[in-house]
PyMOL commands that place a pseudoatom at each C-alpha (Angstrom):
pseudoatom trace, name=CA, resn=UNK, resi=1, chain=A, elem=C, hetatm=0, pos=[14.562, 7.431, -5.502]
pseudoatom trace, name=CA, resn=UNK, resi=2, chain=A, elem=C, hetatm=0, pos=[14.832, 8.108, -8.997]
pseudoatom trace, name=CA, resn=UNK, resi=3, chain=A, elem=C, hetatm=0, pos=[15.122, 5.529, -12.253]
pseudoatom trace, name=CA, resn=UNK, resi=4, chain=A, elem=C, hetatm=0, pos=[12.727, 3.383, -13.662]
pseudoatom trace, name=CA, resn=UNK, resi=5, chain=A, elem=C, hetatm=0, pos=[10.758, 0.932, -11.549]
pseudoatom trace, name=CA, resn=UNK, resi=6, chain=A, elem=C, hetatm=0, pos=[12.273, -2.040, -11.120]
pseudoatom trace, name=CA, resn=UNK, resi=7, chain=A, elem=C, hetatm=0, pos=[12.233, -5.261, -9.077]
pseudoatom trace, name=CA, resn=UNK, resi=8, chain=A, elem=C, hetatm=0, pos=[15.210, -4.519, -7.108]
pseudoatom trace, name=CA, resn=UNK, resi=9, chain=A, elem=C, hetatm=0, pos=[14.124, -1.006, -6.531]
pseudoatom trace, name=CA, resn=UNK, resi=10, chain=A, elem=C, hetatm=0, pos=[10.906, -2.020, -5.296]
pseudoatom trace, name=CA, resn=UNK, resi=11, chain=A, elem=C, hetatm=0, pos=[12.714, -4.669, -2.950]
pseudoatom trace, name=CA, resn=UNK, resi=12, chain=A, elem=C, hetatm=0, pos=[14.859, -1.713, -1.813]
pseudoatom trace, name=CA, resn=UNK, resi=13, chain=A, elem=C, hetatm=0, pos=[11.442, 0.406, -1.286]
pseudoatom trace, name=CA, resn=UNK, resi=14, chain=A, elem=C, hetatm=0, pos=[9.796, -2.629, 0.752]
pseudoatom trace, name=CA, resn=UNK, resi=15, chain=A, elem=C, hetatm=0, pos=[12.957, -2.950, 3.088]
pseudoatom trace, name=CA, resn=UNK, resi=16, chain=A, elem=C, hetatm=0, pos=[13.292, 0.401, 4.155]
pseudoatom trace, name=CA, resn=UNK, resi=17, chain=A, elem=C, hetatm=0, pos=[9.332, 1.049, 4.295]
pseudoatom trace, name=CA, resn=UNK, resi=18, chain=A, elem=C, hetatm=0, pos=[7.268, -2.233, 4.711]
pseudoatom trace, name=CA, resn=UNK, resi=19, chain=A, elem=C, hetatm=0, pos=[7.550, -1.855, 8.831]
pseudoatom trace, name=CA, resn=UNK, resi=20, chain=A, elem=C, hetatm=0, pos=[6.723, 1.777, 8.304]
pseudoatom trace, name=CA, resn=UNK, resi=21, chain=A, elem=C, hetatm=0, pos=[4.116, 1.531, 6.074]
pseudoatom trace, name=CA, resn=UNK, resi=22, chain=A, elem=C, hetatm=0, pos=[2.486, -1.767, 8.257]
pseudoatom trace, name=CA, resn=UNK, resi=23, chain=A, elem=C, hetatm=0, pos=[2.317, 0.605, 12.005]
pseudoatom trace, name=CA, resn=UNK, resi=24, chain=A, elem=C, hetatm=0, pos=[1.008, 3.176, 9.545]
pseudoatom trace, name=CA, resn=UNK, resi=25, chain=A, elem=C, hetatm=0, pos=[-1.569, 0.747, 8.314]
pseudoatom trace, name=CA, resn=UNK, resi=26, chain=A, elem=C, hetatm=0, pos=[-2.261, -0.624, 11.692]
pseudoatom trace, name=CA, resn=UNK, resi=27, chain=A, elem=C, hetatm=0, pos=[-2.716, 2.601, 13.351]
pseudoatom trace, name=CA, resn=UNK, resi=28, chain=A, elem=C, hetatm=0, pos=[-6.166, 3.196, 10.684]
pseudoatom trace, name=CA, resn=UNK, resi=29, chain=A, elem=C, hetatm=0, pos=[-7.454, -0.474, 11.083]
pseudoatom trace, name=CA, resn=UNK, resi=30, chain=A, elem=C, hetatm=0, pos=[-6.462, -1.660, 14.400]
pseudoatom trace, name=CA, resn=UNK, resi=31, chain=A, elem=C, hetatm=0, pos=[-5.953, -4.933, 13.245]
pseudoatom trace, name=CA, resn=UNK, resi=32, chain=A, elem=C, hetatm=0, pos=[-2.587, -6.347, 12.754]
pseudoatom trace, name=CA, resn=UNK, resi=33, chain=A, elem=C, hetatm=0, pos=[-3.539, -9.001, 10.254]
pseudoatom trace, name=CA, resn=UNK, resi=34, chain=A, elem=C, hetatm=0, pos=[-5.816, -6.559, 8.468]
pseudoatom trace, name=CA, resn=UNK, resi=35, chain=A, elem=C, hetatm=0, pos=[-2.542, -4.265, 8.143]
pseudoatom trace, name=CA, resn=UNK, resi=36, chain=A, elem=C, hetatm=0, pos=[-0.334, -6.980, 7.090]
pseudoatom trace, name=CA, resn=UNK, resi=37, chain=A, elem=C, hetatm=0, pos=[-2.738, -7.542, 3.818]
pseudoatom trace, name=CA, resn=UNK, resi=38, chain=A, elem=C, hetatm=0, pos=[-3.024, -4.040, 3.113]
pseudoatom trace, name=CA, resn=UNK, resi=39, chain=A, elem=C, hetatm=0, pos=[0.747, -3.599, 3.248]
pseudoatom trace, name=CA, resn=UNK, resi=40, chain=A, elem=C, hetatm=0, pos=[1.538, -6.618, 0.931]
pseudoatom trace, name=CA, resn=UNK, resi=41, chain=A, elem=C, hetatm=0, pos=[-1.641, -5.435, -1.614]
pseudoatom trace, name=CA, resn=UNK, resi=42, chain=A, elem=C, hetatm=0, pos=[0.230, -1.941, -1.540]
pseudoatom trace, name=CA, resn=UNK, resi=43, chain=A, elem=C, hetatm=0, pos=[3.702, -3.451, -2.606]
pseudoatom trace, name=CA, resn=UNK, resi=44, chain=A, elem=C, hetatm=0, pos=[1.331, -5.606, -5.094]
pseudoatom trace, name=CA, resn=UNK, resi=45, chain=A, elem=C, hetatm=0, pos=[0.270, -2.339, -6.736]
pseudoatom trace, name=CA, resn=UNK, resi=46, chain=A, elem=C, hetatm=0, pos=[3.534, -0.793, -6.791]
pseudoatom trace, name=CA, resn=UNK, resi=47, chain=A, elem=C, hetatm=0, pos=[4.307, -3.365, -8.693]
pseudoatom trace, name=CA, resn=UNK, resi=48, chain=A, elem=C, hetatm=0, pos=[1.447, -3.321, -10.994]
pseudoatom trace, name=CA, resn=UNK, resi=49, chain=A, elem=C, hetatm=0, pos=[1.853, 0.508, -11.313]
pseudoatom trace, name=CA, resn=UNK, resi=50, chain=A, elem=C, hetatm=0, pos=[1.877, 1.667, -15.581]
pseudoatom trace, name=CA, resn=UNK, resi=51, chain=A, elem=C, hetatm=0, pos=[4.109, 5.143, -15.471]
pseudoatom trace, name=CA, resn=UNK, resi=52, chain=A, elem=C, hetatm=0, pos=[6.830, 2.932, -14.566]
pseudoatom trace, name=CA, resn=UNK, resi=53, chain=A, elem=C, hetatm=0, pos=[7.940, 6.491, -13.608]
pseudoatom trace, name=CA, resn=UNK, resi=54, chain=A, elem=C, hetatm=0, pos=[11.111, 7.464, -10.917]
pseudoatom trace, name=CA, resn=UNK, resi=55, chain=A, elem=C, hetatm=0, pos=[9.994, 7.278, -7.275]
pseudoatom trace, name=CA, resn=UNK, resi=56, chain=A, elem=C, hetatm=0, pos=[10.828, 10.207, -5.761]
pseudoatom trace, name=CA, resn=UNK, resi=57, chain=A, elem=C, hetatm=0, pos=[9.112, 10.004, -2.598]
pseudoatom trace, name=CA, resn=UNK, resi=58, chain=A, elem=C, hetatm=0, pos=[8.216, 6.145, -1.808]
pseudoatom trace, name=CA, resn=UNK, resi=59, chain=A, elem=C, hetatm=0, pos=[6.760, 7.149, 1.362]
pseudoatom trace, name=CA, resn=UNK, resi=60, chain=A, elem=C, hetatm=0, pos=[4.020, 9.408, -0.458]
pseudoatom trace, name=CA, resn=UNK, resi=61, chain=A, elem=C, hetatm=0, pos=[3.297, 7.193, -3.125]
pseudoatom trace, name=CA, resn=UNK, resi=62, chain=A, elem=C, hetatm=0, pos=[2.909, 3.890, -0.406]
pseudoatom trace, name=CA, resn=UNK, resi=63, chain=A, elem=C, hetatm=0, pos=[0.592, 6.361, 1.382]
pseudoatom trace, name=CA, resn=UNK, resi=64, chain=A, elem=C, hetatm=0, pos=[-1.479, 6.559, -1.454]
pseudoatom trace, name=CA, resn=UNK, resi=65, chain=A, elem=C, hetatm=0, pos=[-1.768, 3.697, -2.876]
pseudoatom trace, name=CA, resn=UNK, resi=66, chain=A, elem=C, hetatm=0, pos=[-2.387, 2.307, 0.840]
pseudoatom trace, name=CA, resn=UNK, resi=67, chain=A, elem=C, hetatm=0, pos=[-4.888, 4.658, 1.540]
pseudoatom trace, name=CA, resn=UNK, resi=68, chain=A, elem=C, hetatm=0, pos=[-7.031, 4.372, -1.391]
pseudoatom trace, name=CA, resn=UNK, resi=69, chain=A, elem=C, hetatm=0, pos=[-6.992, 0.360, -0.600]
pseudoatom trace, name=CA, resn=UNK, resi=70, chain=A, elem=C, hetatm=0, pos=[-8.117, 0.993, 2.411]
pseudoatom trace, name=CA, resn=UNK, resi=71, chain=A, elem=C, hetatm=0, pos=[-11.221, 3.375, 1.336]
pseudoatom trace, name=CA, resn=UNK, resi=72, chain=A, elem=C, hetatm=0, pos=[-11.828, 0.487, -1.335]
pseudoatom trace, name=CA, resn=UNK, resi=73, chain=A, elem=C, hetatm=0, pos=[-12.067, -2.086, 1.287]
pseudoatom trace, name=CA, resn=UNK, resi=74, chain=A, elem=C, hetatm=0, pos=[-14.206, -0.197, 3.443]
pseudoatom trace, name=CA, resn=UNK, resi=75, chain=A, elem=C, hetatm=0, pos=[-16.382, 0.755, 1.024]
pseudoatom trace, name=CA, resn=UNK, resi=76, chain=A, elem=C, hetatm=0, pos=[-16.692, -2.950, -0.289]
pseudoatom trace, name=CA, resn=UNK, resi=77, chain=A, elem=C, hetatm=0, pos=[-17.501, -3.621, 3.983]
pseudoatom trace, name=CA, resn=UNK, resi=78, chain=A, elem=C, hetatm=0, pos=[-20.119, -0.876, 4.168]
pseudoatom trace, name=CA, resn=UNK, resi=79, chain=A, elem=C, hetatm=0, pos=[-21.959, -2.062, 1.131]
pseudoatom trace, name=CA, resn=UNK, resi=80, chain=A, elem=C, hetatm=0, pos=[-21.973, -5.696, 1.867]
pseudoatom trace, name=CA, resn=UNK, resi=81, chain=A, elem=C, hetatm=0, pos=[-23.225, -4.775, 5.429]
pseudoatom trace, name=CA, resn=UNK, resi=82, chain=A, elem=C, hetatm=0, pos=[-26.272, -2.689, 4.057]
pseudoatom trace, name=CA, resn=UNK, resi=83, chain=A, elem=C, hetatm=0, pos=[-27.178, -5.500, 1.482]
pseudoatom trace, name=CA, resn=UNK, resi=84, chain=A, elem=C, hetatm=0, pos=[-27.078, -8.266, 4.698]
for i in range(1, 84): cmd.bond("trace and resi %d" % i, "trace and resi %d" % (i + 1))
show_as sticks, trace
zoom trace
């Protein structure tokens, strides 16, 4: 998907990947609500993102951003577990 970022491209990329990228999401967590969150934080940060660059591979770039979330979160978990 190339072009500049824009609102209705990333309503395009959240129609034709939210479901995707939520079963993806689930599949890690195992938690349907936990998923959910992640997904709409994702689409948050797409948002957010600087480059404003072309998306030429929303799939990847949901991965990623998704994925490092998820590390974040866990992280955030683990830590606040050990200081309990």
């Amino acid at each position: 998907m190339g072009g500049i970022v824009t609102a209705s491209s990333v309503g395009q990329i959240y129609a034709e990947h939210a479901v995707w990228l939520r079963n993806w999401l689930h599949g890690r967590t195992r938690c349907a609500h936990w998923a959910a969150d992640l997904t709409q934080e994702t689409f948050c940060r797409l948002v957010e993102r600087r480059d404003g660059g072309p998306i030429r591979d929303p799939r990847n770039l949901l991965t990623v951003i998704a994925r490092r979330l998820l590390i974040g979160h866990l992280r955030r978990r683990d830590l606040a577990q050990a200081y309990l």
